[in-house]
C-alpha positions in Angstrom: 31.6 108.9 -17.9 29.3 110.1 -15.0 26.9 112.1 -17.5 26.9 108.4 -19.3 26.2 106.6 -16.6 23.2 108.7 -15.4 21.6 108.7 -18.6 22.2 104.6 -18.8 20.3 104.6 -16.0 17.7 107.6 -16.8 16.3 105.7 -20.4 14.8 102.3 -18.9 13.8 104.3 -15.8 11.6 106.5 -18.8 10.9 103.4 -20.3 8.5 102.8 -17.0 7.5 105.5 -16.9 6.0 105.1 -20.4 4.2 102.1 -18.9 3.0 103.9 -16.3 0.8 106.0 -18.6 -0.6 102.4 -19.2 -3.6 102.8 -16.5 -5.3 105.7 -19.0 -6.5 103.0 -21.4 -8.9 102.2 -18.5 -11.1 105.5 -19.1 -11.7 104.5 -22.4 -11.8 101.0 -22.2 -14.8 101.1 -20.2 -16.8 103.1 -22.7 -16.2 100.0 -24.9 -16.9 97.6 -22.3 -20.3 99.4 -21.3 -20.9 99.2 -24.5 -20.1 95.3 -25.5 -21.9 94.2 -22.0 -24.3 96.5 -22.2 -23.6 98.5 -18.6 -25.2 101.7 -17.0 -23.0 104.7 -16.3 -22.5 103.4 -12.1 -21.5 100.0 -13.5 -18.9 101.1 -16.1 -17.0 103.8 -14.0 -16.7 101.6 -11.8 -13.8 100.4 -14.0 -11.6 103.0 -12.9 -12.7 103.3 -10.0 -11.1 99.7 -8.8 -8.2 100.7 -10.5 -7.7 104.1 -8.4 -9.1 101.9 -5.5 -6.1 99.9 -4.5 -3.5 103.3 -4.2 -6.1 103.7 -1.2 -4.7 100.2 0.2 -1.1 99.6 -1.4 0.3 103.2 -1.6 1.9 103.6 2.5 2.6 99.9 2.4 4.3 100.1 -0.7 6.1 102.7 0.7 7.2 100.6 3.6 8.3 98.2 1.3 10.3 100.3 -0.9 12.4 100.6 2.5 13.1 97.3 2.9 13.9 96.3 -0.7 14.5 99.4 -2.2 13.4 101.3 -5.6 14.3 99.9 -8.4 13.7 96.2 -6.9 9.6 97.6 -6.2 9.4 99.1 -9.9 10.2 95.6 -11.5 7.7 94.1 -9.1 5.0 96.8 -10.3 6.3 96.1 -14.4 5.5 92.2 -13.7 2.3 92.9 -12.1 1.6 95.4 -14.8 2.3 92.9 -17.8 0.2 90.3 -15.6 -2.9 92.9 -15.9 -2.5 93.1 -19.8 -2.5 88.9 -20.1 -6.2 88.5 -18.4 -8.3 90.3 -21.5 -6.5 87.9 -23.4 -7.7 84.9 -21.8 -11.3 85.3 -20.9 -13.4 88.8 -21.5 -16.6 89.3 -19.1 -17.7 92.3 -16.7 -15.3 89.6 -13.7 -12.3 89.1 -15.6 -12.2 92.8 -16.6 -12.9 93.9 -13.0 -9.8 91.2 -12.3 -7.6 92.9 -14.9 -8.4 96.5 -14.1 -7.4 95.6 -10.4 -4.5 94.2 -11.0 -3.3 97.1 -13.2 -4.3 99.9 -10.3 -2.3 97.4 -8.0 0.7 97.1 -10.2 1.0 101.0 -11.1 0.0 101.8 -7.5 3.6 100.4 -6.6 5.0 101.9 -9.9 3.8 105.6 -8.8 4.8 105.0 -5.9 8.7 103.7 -6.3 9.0 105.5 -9.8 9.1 109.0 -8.6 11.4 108.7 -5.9 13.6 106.3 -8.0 13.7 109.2 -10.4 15.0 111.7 -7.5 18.0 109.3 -7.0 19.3 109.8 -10.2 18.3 113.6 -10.9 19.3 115.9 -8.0 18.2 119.1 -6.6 16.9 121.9 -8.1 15.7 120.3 -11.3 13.4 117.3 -9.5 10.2 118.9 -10.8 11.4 119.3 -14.2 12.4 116.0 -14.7 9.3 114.4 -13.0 7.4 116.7 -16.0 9.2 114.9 -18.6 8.5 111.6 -16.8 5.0 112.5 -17.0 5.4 113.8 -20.5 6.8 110.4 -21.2 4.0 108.5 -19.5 1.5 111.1 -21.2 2.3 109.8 -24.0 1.5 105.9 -23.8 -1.9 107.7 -22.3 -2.8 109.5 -25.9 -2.1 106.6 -27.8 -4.1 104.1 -26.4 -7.3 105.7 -27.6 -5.6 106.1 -30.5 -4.9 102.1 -31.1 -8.2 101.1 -29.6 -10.0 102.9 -32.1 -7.9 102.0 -35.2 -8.5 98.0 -34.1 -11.7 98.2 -33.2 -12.6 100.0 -37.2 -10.1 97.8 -38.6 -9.7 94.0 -37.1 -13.3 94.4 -34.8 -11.8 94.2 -31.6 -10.2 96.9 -29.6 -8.6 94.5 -27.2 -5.6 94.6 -29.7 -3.9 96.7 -27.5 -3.6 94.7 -24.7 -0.8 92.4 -26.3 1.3 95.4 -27.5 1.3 97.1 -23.8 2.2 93.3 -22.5 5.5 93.4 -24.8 6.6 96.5 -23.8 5.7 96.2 -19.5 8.5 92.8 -20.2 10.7 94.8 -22.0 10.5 97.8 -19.5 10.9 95.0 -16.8 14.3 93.0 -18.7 15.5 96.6 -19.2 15.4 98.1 -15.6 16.5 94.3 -14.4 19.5 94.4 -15.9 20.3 98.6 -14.8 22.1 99.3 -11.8 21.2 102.2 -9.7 23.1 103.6 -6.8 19.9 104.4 -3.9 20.2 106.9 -1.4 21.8 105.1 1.4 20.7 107.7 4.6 17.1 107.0 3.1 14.9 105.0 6.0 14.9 101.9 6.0 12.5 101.3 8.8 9.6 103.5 7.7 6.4 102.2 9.6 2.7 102.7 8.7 2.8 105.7 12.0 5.4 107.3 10.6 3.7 107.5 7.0 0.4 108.9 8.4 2.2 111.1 11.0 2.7 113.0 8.2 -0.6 114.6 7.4 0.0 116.3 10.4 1.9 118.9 8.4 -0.4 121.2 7.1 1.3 121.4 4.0 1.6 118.0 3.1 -2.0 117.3 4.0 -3.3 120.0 1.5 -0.3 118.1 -1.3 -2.5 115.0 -0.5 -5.7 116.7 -1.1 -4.6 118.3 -4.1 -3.5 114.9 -6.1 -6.7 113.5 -4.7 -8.2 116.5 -7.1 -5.7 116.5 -9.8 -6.2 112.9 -10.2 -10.1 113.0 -10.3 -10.3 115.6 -12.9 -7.9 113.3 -14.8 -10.1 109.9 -14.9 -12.9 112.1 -15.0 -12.2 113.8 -18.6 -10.8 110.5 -20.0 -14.0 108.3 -19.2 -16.6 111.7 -19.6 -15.2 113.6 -22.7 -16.5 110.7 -25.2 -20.0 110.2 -23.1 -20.4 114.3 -24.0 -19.6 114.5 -27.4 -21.6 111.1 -27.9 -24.5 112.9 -25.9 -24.7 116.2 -27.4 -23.5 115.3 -30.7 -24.5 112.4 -31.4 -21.6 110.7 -32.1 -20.2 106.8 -32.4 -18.4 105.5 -29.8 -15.2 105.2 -32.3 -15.4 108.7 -33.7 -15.7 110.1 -29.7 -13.1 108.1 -28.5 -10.4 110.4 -30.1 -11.6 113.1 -27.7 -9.2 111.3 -25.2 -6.6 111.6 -27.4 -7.1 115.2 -27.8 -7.2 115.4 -23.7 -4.0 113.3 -24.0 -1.7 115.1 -26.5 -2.2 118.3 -24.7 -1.3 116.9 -21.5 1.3 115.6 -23.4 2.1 119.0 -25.1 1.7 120.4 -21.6 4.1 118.2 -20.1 6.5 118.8 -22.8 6.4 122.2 -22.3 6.4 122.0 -18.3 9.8 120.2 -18.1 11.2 123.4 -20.0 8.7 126.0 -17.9 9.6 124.9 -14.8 13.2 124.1 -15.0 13.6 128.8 -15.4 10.0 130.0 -13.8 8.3 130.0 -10.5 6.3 126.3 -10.0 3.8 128.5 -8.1 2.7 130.7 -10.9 3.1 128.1 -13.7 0.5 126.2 -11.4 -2.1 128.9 -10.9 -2.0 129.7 -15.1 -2.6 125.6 -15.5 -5.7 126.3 -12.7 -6.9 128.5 -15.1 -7.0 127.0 -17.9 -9.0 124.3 -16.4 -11.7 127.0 -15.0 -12.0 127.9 -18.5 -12.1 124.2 -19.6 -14.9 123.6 -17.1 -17.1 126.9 -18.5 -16.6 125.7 -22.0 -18.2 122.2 -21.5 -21.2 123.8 -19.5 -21.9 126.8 -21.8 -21.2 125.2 -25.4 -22.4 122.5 -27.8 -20.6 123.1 -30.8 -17.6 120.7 -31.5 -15.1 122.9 -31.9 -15.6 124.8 -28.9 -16.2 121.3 -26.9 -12.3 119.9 -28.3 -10.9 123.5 -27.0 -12.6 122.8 -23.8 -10.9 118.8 -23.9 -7.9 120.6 -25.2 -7.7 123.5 -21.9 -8.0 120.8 -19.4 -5.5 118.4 -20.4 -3.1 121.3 -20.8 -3.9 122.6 -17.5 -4.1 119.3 -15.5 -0.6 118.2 -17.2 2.0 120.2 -14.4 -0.2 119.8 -11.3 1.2 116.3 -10.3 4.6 116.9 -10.7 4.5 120.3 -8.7 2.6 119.0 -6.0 4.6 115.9 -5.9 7.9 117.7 -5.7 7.2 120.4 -3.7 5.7 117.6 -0.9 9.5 115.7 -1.1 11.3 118.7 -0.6 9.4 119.8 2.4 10.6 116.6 3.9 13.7 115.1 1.9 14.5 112.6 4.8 11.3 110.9 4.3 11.1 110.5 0.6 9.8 107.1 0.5 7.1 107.5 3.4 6.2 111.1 1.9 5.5 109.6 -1.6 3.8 106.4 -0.5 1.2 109.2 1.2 1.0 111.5 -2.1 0.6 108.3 -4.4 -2.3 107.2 -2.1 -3.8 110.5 -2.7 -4.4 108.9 -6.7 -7.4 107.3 -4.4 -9.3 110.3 -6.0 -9.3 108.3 -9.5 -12.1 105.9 -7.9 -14.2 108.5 -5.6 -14.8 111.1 -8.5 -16.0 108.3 -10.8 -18.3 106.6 -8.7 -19.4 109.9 -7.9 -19.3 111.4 -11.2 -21.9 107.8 -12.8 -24.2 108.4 -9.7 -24.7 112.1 -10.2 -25.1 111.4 -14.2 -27.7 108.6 -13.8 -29.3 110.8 -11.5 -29.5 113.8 -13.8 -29.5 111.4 -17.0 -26.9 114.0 -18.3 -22.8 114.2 -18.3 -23.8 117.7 -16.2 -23.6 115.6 -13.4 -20.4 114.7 -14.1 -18.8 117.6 -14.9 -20.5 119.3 -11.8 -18.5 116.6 -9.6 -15.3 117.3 -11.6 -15.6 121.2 -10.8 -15.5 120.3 -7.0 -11.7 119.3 -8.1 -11.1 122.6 -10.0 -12.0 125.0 -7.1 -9.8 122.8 -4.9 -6.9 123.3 -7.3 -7.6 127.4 -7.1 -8.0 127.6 -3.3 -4.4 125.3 -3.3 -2.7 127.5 -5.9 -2.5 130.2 -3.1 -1.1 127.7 -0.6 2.0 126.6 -2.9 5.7 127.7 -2.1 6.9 130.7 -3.9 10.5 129.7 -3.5 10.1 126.6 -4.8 11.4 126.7 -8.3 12.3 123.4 -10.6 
């Protein structure tokens, strides 16, 4: 009856989880909306860049929050705000009301990271958290491949790639009925009276500090493949924007195989090692796109990275809660504002491309992420295993 109970609770909780993956469309997106309004580089990465902008503002208060109200009460806020963000595009379509709706989506799944994970680590105990947040992710991974997937299909067959904003809107109030209507027992000894000090205090520790750093990275390299890997191909091969577009889905199905294969990994081998092989095969990702032309060999680099960038979340993210399991919710309010990295890469990433005129630029940015991700993979905890 328990094992019943816990999985009655574990499906709408994956179900979120699912629409978490929903903030990936934005990479993509704004290659199509550069493209409809005509934008530079700077202008249309800034698209994710207000997305990842408000985990920089909502991520410790929302962690206050979650405190006060609890878990499962802040995901169903984030799942309304969520479905709210998909409504705009369907209203009115300009550079404002996309800037409106891509805001509103980094606000709403800056309190769904934030409450989601630790929501998860009520009902999944112990030794198999990082597992089971790699399944979440796998789950989440794989809204995130087939939103390219959809855009592209509507934009060849109906002329407008916006299709997919009413289909995510269906499911964020479905996820939000489902999860509404679940009852999940929180930790009680969690604190209630978590304060903006106590959050920050937390840097302090060495360790958690270089955890913050290290989604910061993670994160970057993320937005920065899914917004860059079409502009490359499209550069060097001369590509359409529809044909490119499955690139992301490529970076997104072997995150998603990655994921897949993480929850298994980790749940019998060392988190530590498993972390430095996933660092490597980014290194060799990031070689690939600067040394080769050829398609092939360009997809194997798309393919590397999202393999390799698919674990680094959930070990970071796990191994930060169980160096302080007293202060989940302050702890994960500070890692989730570390997702903060999704807007300085990109801005970063469009300045150093217009100034180049090249994606080298880009990619140069991104390998600033990569080299942090080595120099962490020496700092993890060996005895940390899922």
């Amino acid at each position: 009856m328990k094992q019943k109970s816990v999985y009655a609770s574990l499906l709408p909780v994956m179900l979120a989880f699912f629409c978490m993956g929903f903030v990936d469309l934005v990479g993509v997106a704004s290659n199509y909306v550069k493209a409809d309004l005509t934008l530079s580089d700077t202008e249309a990465n800034l698209f994710p860049s207000m997305v990842f902008f408000w985990f920089l503002l909502f991520s410790v208060p929302t962690g206050v929050l979650m405190g006060k109200i609890g878990r499962r009460k802040t995901v169903i806020i984030s799942l309304v705000i969520t479905a709210l963000s998909l409504v705009v595009p369907m209203l009115s379509y300009s550079y404002t009301s996309m800037l409106v709706s891509f805001s509103l989506l980094g606000i709403g799944n800056t309190l769904m990271q934030v409450s989601l994970n630790p929501l998860l680590s009520t009902i999944v105990k112990g030794d198999k958290l990082a597992s089971s947040l790699t399944f979440g992710q796998f789950v989440k991974a794989i809204a995130s491949f087939i939103a390219p997937i959809i855009m592209a299909r509507a934009a060849l067959m109906f002329d407008n790639w916006r299709l997919l904003f009413p289909l995510f809107m269906v499911i964020a109030i479905l996820a939000t009925l489902w999860l509404g209507f679940t009852s999940i027992q929180e930790e009680k000894n969690d604190s209630k009276n978590a304060s903006f000090k106590e959050c920050f205090a937390l840097l302090g520790n060495k360790f958690i500090l270089l955890c913050f750093l290290g989604i910061m990275c993670h994160v970057g390299i993320d937005v920065g493949v899914n917004a860059t890997a079409p502009k490359i191909l499209m550069e060097r091969l001369g590509m359409s924007l529809q044909d490119a577009t499955y690139s992301t889905s490529v970076y997104f199905l072997f995150r998603t195989i990655g994921c897949f294969a993480g929850a298994f990994i980790l749940a019998r081998f060392s988190s530590k090692k498993f972390f430095a092989i996933s660092v490597a095969c980014m290194i060799l990702s990031m070689i690939g796109f600067f040394i080769f032309d050829a398609k092939i060999a360009l997809y194997i680099a798309i393919a590397l990275v999202g393999f390799g960038n698919s674990n680094v979340f959930s070990i970071i993210f796990s191994q930060a809660l169980l160096q302080n399991p007293d202060k989940k919710n302050e702890t994960s309010g500070l890692m989730i504002m570390g997702l903060f990295g999704g807007t300085i890469f990109p801005f970063f990433m469009g300045l150093a491309t217009d100034s180049l005129s090249s994606q080298v630029g880009a990619l140069a940015v991104m390998c600033i992420g990569v080299v942090y991700l080595l120099f962490m993979s020496f700092k993890l905890k060996e005895d940390t295993v899922a």
